[in-house]
Every structure is written in C-alpha cells, then in structure tokens.
VOGUVO-225064 format. One line per 2 residues: number of its first residue (from 1); their letters; for each residue z, y, x of N, C-alpha, C, O, CB. Coordinates in steps of 0.1 Angstrom, whole numbers, padded with zeros to 4 digits, always signed. Each point is the difference from the previous one (the first is absolute). Glycine has a CB too. Layout:
REM residues N
NUM) a) Z,Y,X,Z,Y,X,Z,Y,X,Z,Y,X,Z,Y,X | ...
***
This chain:
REM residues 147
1) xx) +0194,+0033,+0191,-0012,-0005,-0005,-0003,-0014,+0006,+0000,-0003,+0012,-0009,+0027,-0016 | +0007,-0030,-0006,-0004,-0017,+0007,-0016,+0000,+0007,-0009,+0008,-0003,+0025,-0023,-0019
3) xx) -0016,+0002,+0034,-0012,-0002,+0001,-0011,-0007,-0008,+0001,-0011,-0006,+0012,+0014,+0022 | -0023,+0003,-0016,-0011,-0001,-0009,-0010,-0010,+0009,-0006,+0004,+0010,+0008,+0022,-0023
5) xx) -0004,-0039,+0009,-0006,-0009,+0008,-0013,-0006,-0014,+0000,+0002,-0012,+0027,-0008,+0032 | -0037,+0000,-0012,-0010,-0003,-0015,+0006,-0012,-0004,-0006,-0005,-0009,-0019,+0015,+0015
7) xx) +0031,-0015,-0003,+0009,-0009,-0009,+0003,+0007,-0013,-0006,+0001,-0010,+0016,-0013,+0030 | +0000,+0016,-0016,+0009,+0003,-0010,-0008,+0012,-0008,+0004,+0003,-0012,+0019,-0010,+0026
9) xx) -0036,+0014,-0009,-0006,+0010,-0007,-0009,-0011,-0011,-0001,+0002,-0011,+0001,+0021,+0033 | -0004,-0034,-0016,-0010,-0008,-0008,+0014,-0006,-0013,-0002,-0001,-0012,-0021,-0008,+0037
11) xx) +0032,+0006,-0020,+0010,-0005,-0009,-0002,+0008,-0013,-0004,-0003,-0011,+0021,-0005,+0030 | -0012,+0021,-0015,+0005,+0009,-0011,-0014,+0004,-0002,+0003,+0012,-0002,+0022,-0003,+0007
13) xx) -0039,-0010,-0007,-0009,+0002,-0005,-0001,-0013,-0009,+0000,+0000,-0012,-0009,+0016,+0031 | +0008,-0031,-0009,+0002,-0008,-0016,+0007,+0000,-0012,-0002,-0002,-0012,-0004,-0007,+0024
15) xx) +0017,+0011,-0003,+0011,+0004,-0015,-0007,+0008,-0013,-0002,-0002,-0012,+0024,+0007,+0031 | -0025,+0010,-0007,-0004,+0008,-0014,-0011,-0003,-0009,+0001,+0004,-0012,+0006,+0012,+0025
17) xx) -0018,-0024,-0009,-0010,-0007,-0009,+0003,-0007,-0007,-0003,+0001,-0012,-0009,-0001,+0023 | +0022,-0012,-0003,+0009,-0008,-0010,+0004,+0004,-0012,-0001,-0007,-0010,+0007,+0000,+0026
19) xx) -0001,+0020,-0015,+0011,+0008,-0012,-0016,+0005,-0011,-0002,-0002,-0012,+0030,+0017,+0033 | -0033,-0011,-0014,-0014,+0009,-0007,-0009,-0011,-0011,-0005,+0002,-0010,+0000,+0016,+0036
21) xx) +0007,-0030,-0018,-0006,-0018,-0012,+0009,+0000,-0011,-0002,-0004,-0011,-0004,-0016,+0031 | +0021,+0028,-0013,+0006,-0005,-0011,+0003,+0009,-0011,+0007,-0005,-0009,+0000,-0010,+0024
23) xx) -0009,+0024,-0016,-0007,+0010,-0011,+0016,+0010,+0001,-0004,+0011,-0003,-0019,-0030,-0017 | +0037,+0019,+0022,+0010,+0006,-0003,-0003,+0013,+0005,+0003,+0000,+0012,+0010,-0019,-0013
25) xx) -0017,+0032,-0003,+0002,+0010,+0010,+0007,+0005,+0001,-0002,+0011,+0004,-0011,-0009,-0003 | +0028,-0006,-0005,+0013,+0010,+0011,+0004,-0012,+0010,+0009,+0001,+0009,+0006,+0019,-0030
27) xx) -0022,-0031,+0019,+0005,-0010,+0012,-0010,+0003,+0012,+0004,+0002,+0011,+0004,-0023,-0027 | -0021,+0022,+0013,-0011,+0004,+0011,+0005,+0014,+0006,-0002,+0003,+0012,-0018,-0015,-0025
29) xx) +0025,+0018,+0004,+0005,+0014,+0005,+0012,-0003,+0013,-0002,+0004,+0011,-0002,+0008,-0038 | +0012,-0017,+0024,+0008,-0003,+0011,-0003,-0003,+0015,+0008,+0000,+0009,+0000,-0005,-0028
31) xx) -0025,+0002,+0021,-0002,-0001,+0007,-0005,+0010,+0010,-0005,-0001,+0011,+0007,-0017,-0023 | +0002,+0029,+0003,-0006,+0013,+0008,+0014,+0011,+0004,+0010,+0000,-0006,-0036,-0001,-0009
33) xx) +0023,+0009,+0027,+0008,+0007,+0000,+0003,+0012,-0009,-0009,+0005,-0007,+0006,-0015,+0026 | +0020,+0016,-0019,+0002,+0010,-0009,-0015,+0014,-0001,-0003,+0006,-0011,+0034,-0013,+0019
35) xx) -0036,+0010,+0005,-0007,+0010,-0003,-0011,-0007,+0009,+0003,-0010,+0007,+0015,+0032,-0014 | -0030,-0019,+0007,-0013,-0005,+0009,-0013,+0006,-0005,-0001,+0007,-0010,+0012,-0030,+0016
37) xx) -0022,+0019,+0001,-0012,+0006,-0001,-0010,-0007,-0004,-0006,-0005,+0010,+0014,+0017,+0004 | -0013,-0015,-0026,-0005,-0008,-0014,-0009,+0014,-0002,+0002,+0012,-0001,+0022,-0032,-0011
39) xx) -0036,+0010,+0012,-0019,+0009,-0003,-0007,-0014,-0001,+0000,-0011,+0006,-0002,+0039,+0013 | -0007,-0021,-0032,-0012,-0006,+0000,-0012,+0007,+0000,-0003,+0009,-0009,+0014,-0024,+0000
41) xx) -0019,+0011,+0018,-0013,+0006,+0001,-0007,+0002,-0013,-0003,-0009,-0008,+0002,-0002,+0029 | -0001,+0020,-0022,-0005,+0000,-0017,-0009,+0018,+0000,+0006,+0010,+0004,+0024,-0030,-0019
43) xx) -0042,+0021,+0011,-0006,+0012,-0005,+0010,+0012,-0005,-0004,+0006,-0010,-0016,-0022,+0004 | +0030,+0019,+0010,+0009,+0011,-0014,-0014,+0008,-0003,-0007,-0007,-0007,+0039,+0014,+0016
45) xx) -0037,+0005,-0005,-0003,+0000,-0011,-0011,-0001,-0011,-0002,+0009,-0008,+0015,-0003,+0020 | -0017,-0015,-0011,-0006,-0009,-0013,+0006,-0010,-0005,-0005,-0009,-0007,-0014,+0013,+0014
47) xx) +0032,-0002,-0004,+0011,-0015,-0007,+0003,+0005,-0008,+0003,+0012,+0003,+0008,-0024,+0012 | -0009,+0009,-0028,+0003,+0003,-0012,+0009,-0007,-0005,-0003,-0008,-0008,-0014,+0015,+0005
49) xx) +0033,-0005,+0009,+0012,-0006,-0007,+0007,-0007,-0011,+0010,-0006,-0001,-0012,+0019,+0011 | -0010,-0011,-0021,+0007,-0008,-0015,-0003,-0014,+0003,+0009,-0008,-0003,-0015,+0027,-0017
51) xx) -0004,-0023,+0026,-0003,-0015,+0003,+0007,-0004,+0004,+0006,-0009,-0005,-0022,+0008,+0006 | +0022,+0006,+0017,+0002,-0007,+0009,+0011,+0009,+0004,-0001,+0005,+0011,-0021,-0018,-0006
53) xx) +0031,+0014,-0011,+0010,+0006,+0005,+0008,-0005,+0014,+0004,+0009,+0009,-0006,-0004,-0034 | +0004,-0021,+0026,+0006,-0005,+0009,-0006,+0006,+0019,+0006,-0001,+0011,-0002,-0021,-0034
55) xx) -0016,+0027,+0019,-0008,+0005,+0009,+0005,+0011,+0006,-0008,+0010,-0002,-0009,-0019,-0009 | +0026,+0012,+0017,+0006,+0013,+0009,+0007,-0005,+0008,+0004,-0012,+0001,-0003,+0027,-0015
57) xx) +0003,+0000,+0022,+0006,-0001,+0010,+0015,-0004,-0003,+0004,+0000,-0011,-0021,+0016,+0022 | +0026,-0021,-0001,+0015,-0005,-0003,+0009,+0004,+0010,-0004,+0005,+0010,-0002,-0024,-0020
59) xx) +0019,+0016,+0006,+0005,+0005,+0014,+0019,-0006,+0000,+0007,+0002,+0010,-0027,+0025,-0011 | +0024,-0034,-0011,+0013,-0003,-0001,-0003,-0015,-0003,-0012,-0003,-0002,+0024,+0025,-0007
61) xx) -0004,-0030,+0009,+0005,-0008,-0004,-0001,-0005,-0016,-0002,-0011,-0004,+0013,+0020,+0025 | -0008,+0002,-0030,-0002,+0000,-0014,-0015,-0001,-0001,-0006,-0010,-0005,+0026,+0025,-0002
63) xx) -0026,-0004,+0013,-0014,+0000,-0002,-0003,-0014,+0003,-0010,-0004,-0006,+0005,+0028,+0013 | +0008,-0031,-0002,-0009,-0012,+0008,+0004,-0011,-0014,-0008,-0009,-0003,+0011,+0014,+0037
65) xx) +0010,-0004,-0039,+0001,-0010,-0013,-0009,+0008,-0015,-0005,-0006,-0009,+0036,-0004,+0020 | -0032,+0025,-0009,-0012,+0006,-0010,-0013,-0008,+0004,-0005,-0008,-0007,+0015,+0034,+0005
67) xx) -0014,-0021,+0012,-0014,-0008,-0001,-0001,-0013,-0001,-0012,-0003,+0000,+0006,+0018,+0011 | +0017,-0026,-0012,-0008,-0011,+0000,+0002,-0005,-0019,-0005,-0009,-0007,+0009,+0001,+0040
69) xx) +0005,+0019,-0037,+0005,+0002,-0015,-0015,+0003,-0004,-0006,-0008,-0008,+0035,+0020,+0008 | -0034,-0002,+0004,-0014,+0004,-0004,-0014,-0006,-0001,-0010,+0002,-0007,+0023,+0012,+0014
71) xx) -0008,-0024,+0005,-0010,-0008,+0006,-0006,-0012,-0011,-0011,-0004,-0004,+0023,+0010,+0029 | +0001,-0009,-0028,+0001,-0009,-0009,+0002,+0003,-0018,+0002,-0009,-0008,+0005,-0001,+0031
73) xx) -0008,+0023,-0026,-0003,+0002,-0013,-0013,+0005,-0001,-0003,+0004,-0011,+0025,+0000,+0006 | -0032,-0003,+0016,-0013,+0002,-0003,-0009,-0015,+0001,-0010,+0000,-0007,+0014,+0027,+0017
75) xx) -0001,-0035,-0004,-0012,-0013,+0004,+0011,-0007,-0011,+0011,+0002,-0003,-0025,-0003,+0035 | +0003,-0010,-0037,+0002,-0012,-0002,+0008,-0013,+0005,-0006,-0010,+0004,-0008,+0022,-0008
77) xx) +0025,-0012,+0002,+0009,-0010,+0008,-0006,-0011,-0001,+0000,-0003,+0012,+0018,+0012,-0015 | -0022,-0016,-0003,-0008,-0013,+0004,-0008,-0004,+0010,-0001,-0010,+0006,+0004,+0012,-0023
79) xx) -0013,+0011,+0018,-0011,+0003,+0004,-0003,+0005,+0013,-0011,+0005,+0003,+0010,-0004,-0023 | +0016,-0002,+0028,+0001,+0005,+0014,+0003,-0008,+0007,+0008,-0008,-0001,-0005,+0024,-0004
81) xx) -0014,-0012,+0020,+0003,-0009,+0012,-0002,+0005,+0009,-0009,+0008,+0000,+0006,-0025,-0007 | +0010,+0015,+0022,-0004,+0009,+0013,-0003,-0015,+0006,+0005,-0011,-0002,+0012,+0038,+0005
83) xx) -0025,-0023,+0004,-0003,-0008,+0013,+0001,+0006,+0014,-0010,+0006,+0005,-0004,-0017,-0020 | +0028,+0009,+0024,+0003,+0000,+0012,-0011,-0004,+0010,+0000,-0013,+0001,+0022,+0009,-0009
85) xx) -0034,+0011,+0017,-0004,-0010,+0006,+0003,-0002,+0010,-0004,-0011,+0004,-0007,+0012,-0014 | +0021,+0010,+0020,+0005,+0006,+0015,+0009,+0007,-0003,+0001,+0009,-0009,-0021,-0008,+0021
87) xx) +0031,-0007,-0002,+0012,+0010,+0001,+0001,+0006,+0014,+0002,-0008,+0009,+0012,-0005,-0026 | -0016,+0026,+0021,-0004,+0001,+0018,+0017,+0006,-0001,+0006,+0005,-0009,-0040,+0003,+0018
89) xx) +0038,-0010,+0004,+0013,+0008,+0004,-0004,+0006,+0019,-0007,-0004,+0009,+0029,-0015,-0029 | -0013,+0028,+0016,-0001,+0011,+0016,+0014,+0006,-0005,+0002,+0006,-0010,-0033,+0003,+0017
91) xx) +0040,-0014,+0003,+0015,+0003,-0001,+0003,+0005,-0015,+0003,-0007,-0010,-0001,+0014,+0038 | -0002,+0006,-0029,+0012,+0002,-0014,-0011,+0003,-0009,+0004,+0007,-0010,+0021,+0004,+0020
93) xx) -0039,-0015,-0010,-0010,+0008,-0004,-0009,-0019,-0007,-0004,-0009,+0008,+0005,+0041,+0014 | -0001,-0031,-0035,-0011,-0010,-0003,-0010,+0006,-0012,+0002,+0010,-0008,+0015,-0031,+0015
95) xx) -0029,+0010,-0006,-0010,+0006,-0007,-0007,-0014,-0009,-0004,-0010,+0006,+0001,+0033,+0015 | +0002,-0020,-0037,-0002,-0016,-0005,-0010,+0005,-0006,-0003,+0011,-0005,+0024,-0024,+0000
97) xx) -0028,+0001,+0006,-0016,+0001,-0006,-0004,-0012,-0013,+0002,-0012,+0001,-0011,+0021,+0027 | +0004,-0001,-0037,-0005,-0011,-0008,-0007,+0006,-0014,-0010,+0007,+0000,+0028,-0023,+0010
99) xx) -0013,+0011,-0019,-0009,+0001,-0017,+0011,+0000,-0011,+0009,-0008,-0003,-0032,-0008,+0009 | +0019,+0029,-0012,+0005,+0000,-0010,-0011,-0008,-0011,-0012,+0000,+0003,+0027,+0022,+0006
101) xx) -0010,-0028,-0020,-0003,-0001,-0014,+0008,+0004,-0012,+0010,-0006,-0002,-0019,-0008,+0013 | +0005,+0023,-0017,+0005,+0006,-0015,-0006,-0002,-0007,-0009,-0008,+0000,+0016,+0022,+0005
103) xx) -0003,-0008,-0015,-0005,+0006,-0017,+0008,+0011,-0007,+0011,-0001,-0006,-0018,-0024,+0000 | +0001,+0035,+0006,+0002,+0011,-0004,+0004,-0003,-0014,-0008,-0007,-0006,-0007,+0019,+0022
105) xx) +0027,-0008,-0023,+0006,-0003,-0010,-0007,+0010,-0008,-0003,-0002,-0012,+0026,-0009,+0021 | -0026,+0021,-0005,-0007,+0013,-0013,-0014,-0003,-0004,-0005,+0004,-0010,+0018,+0016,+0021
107) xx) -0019,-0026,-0001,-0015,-0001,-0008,-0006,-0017,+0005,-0012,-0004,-0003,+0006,+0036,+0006 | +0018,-0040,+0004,-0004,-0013,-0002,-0010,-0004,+0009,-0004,-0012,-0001,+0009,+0014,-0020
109) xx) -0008,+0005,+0029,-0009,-0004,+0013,+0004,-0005,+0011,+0003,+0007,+0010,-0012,+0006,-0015 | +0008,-0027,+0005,+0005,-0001,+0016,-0008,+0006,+0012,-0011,+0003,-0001,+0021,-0024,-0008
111) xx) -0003,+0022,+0021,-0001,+0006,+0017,+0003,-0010,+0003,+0008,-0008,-0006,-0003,+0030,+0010 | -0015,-0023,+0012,+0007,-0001,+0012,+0000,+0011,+0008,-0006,+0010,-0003,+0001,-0031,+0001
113) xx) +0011,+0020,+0011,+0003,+0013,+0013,+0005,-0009,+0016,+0011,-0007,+0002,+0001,+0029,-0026 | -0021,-0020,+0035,+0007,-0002,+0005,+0012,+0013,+0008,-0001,+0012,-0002,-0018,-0033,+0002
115) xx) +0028,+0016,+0006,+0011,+0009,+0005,+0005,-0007,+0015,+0001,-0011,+0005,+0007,+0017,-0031 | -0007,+0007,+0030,+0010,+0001,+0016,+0011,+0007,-0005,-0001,+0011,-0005,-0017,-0010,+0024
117) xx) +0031,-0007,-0016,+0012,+0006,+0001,+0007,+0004,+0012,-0001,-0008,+0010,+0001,-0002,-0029 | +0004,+0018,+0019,+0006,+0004,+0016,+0012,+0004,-0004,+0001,+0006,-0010,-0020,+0004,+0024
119) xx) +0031,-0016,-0005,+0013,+0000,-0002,+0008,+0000,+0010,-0001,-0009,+0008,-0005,+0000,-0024 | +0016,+0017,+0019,+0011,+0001,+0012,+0015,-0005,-0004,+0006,+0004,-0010,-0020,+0017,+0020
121) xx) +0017,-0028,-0003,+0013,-0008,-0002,+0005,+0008,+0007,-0008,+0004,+0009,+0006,-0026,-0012 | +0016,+0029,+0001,+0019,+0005,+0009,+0006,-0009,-0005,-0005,-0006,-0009,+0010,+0030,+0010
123) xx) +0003,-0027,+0004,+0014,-0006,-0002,-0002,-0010,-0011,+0011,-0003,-0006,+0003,+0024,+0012 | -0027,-0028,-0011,-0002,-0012,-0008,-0003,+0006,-0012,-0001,-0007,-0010,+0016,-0008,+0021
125) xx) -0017,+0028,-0013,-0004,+0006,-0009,-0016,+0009,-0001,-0001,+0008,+0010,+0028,-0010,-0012 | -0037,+0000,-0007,-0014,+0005,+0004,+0006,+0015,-0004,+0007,+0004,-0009,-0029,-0027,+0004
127) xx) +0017,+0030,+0018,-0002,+0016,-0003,-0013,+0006,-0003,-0001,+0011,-0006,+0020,-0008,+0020 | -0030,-0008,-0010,-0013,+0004,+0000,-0005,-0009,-0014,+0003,-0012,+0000,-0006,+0018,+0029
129) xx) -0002,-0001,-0036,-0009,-0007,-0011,-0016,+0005,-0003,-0003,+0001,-0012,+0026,-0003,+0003 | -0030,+0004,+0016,-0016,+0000,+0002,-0006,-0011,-0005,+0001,-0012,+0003,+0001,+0022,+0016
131) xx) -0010,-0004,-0030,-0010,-0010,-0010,-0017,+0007,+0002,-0004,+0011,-0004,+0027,-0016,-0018 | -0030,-0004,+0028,-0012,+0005,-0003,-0008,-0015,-0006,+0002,-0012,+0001,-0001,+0034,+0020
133) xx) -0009,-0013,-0029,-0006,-0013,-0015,-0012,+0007,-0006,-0002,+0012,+0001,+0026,-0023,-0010 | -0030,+0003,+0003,-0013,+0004,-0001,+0004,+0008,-0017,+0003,-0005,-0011,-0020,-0018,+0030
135) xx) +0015,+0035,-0014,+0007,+0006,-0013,-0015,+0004,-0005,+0003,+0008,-0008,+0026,+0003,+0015 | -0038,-0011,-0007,-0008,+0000,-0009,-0003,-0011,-0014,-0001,+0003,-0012,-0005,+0009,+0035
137) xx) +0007,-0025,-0016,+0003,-0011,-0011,+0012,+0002,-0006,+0002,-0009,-0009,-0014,-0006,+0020 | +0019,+0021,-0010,+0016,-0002,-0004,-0003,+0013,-0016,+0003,+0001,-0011,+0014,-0007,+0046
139) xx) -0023,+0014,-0026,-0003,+0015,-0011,-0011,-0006,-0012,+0001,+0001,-0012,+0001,+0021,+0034 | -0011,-0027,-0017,-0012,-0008,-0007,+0009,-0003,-0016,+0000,+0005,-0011,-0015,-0021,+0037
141) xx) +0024,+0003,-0016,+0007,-0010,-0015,+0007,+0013,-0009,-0003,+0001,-0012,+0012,-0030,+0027 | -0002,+0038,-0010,+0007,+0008,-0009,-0008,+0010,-0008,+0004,+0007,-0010,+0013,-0010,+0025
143) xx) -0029,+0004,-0009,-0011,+0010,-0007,-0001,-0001,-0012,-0001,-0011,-0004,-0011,+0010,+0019 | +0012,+0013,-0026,-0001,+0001,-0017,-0018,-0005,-0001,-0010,+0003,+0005,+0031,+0023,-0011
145) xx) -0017,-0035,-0004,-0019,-0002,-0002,-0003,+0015,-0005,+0007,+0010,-0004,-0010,-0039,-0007 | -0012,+0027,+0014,-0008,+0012,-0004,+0001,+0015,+0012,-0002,+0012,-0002,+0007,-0022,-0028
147) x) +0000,+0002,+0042,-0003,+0008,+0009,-0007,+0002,+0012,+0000,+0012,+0004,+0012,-0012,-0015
***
C-alpha cells in the first residue's frame, strides 16, 4: 500500500471534481475504487425513490458511474453549478464544502443545497464517499405539485 500524504490525497480529490465538471460518469467513476463505502445522508424512511433515485447507498465502482448516470438524467444540464468553497485534508481523509445549484428536470424547480463531502483516498483512489446536503431542498424541487 502506498503512502497517503495530503498532497497527493488533495491531488486525487481535485482530479475527482475535475472529472465530476466534466459530466462523463464512467470517467468520474474511475476515480473510485473497485469496492468502497458511498452514503448519503438522506431521511430513508420518508424518501420516496421515483424522484430521486440517484439518492442511495453505493458500494462498487459501477454504482459510482450509475449515480452520476442518474444524477444527470434528473437536473437540467444547463442549469447546474457547484460551488467549491474549502477543500480541508487530514492525511488520507478530505472533506469539501460548498453549493450545489440545480433544477429538477421533473417539475422545473430550481435548488440550492449546501453540501459537505467526506472522502478517503488508498492508493489514489477515493474509498469513502460521504455526502451530507441539505436534502430537504433537494426533496422540495422534486415534490409532485398539490402536495
């Protein structure tokens, strides 16, 4: 196993944002390892899956090119922007803070959300994928009118 220094942990965190701007998700996928530990904080149970499917737990590699497949057949491609505001690193362990902006492709509402991501680099590959985000706005935009 190689050494995990916050260099090289901050490296392979920009990379992976890098890849995530650039919308490909089996290229962003690559930046994860074969198997790892991918959650997002999210209500299960009052989450109601037809909206937001991309919203679960993960655990491969595939999964990680599904969700951003998902990610991006629900919002508005035009209409999306993150804002990075802090990248913290602590050896193999970093944590990025900032803003999402969407628009819910099913009912046309744009969100914001902010988010902390928490992420563990091995061997140049993230194994930890920890998403916490203001999933209340996020559920809002996907909400059926008349409810």
């Amino acid at each position: 196993m190689s050494t995990v220094t916050p260099t090289n942990t901050r490296e392979v965190v920009e990379e992976l944002l890098r890849r995530i701007g650039g919308g490909n998700p089996e290229h962003i996928a690559g930046m994860y390892a074969e198997h790892g530990d991918w959650k997002l904080a999210w209500p299960e149970a009052e989450h109601g899956r037809t909206a937001t499917p991309w919203i679960r737990h993960r655990s491969t590699r595939a999964d990680a090119a599904a969700h951003y497949r998902e990610l991006a057949e629900h919002h508005v491609p035009e209409e999306v922007a993150t804002e990075v505001e802090r990248i913290l690193v602590d050896g193999s362990d970093a944590v990025v803070l900032g803003v999402i902006r969407q628009t819910a492709r099913l009912t046309g509402r744009a969100y914001q959300a902010r988010f902390a991501l928490h992420l563990t680099v091995a061997d140049g590959l993230v194994t930890r994928h920890h998403v916490y985000e203001d999933s209340l706005a996020v559920a809002q935009a996907f909400e059926a009118k008349g409810r």
